[in-house]
C-alpha positions in Angstrom: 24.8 -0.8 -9.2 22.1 -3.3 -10.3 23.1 -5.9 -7.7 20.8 -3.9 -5.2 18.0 -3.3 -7.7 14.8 -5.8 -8.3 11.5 -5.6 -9.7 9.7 -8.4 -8.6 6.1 -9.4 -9.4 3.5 -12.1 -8.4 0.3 -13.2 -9.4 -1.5 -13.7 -6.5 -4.6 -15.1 -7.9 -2.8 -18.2 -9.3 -1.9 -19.2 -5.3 -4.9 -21.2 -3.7 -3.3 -22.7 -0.4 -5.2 -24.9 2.1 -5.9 -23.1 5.6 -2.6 -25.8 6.8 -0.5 -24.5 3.9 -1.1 -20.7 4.9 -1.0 -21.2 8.5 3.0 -23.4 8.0 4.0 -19.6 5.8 2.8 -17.3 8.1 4.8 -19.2 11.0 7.7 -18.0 9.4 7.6 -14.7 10.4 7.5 -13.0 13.7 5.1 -12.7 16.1 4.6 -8.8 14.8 4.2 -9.7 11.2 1.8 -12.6 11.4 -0.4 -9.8 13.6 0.0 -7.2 10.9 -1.3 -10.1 8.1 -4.2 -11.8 10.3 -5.8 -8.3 11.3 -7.6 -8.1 7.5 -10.9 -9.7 7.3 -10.9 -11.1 3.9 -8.6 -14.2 3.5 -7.5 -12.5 -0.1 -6.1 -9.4 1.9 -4.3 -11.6 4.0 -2.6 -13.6 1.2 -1.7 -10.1 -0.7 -0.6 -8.8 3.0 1.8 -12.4 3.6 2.8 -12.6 0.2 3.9 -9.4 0.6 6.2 -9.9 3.7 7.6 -13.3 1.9 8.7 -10.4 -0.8 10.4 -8.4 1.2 12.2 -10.7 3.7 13.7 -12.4 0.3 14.5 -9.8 -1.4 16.7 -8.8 1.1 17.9 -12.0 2.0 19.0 -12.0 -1.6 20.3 -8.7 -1.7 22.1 -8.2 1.3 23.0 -11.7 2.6 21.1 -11.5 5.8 19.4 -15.1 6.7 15.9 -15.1 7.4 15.5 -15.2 11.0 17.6 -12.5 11.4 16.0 -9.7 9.1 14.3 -7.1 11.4 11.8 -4.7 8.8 10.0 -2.3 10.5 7.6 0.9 8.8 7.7 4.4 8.8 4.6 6.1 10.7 3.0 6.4 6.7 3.9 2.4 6.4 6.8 2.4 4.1 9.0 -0.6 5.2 12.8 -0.1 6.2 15.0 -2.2 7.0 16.4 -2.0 10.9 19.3 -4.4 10.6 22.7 -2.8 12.3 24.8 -3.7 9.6 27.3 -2.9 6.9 25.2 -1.9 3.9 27.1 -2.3 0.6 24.7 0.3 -1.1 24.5 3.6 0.5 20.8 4.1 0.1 19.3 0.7 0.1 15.5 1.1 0.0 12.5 -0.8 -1.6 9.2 -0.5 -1.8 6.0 -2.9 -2.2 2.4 -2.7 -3.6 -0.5 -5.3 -3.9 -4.2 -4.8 -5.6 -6.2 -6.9 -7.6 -4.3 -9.6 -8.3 -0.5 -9.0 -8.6 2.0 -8.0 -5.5 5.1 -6.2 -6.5 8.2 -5.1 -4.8 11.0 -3.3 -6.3 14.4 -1.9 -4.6 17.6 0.5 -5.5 20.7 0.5 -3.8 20.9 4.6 -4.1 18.2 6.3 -5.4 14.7 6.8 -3.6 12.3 4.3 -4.5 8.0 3.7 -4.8 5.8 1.3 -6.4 2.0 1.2 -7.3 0.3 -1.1 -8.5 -3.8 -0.2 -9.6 -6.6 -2.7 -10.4 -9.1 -1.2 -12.8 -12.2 -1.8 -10.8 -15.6 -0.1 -11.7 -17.7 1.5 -9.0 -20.2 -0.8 -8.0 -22.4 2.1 -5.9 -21.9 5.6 -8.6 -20.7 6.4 -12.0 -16.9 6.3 -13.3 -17.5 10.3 -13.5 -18.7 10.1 -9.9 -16.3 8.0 -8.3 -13.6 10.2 -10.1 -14.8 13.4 -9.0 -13.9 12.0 -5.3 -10.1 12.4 -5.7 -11.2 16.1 -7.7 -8.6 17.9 -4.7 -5.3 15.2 -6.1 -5.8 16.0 -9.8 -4.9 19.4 -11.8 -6.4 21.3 -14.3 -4.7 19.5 -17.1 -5.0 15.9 -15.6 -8.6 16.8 -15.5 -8.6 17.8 -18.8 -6.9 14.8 -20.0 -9.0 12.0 -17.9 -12.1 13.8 -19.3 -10.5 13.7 -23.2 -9.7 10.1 -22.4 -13.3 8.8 -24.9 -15.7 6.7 -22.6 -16.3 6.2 -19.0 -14.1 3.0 -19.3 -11.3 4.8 -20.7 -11.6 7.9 -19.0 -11.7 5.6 -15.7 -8.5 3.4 -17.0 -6.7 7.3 -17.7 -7.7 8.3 -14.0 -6.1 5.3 -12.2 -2.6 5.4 -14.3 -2.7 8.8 -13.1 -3.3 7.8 -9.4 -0.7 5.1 -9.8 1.8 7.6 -10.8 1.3 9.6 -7.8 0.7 7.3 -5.4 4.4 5.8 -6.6 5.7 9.2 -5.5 4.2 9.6 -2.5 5.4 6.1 -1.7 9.1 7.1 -2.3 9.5 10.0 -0.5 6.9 8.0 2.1 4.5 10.9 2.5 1.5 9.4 2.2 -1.3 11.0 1.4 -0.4 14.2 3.4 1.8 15.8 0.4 -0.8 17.3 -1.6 -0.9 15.6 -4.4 -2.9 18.7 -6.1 1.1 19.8 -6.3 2.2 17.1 -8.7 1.5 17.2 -12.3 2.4 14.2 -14.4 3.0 15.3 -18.2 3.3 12.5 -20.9 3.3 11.2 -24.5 1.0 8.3 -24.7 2.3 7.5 -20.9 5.9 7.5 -22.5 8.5 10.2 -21.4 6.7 10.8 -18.1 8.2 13.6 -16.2 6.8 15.3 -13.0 5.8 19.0 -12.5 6.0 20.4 -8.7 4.2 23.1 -7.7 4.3 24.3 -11.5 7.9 23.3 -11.9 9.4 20.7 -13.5 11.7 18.3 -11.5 14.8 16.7 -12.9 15.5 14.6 -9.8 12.9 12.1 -10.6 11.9 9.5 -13.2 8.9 7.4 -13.7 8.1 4.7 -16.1 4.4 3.0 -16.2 3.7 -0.4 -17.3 0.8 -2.2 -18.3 0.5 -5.9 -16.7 -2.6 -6.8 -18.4 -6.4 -5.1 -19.4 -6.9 -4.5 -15.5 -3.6 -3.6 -13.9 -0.9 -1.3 -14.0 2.2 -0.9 -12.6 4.5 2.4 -12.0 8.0 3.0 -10.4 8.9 5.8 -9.5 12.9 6.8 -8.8 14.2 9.9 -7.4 17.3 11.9 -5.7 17.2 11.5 -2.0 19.0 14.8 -0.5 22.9 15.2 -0.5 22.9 13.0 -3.8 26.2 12.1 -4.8 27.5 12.1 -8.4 27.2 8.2 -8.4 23.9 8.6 -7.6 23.0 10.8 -10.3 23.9 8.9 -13.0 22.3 5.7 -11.1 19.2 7.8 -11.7 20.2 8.0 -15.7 19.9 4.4 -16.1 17.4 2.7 -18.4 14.3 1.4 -15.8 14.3 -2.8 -15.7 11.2 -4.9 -16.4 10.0 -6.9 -13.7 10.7 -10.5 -13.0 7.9 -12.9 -12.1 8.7 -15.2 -9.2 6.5 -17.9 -7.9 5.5 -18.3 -4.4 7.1 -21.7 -4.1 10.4 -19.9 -5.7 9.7 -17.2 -2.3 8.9 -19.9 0.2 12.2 -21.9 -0.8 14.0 -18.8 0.2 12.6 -18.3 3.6 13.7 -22.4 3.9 
């Protein structure tokens, strides 16, 4: 089944167009999406937020064969995008899921299993301490993720040990495309040096999910999380077996001559 699965990746901050350049891109897309990018302020939110579309509109263009123009996305009241399209899917469960901070923008897809992505950007606090800035998600983390973030050595380190703990969550949230409603004081993420991640709900541990982290570089990480969706088939649970894939890095000129 890994026709319908990517993990896709760009760099962001290596993409410096002219105001021409980003204004021929974002004619592309319709009227809707180039709304959804031009509402953010800062012009680096809208390059993550175009970037972003150009990911998913190729990805499934790839995928599933559809041509451009034709590709209707729309998003779930918590924004996770789905794919409206009236057609013949060859997966049963095609679903993807897309992330952008700091400087990378990520998508990744499965043809059966549930899917979320997070990406995190290490930033320090500009107006408090690491210690007070975490203490602001205190209702998301548990006793033991405390315990671990705090045993984590310095502020830096016990900052870096907070956010791949957020990324985790935030990658599960994404798939099931809760949002922030869920509770994430109900998930517990246990782990050997971030390998062999496995999920504990409400105290219990859950064997219809799998997560892998991944470092991109000494400021981001990167976490995928996969999962059962209900009335899983057999197919579908040994889809869920497979080894996670490493993400492919694609240029935006590589995206753009896609969409052309």
């Amino acid at each position: 089944m890994e026709n319908g699965v990517r993990r896709w990746l760009v760099n962001v901050s290596q993409w410096n167009p002219s105001e021409a350049q980003f204004a021929s891109v974002i004619s592309l897309f319709p009227v809707d999406e180039q709304t959804a990018i031009t509402r953010y302020i800062k012009f680096e939110d809208k390059k993550r937020a175009l970037v972003s579309r150009l990911l998913q509109y190729s990805l499934v263009h790839e995928v599933l064969g559809i041509p451009f123009d034709k590709i209707i996305i729309h998003r779930t009241a918590e924004g996770k995008p789905y794919l409206k399209n009236s057609i013949d899917f060859p997966f049963s469960n095609f679903n993807f899921n897309v992330s952008h901070h700091g400087d990378y923008v990520g998508i990744a897809s499965e043809p059966l299993c549930l899917v979320g992505l997070d990406i995190v950007s290490i930033t320090t606090p500009k107006q408090e301490t690491e210690l007070e800035f975490i203490n602001n998600f205190s209702p998301y983390l548990t006793v033991l993720e405390w315990k671990n973030i705090a045993h984590a050595g310095s502020s830096e380190e016990m900052l870096a040990e907070f956010y791949r703990y957020w990324c985790l969550k935030e990658a599960f949230v994404k798939a099931i495309g809760a949002g922030l409603g869920y509770g994430l004081g109900r998930l517990e993420f246990h782990h050997t040096n971030w390998t062999g991640i496995s999920a504990y709900i409400d105290g219990v541990e859950s064997k219809k999910w799998r997560f892998s982290l991944s470092k991109l570089d000494e400021k981001h990480w990167v976490s995928i999380a996969r999962g059962l969706p209900n009335k899983a088939d057999e197919l579908c649970c040994s889809n869920l077996s497979l080894p996670e894939l490493g993400f492919t890095f694609r240029t935006l000129e590589e995206l753009i001559s896609n969409v052309n």
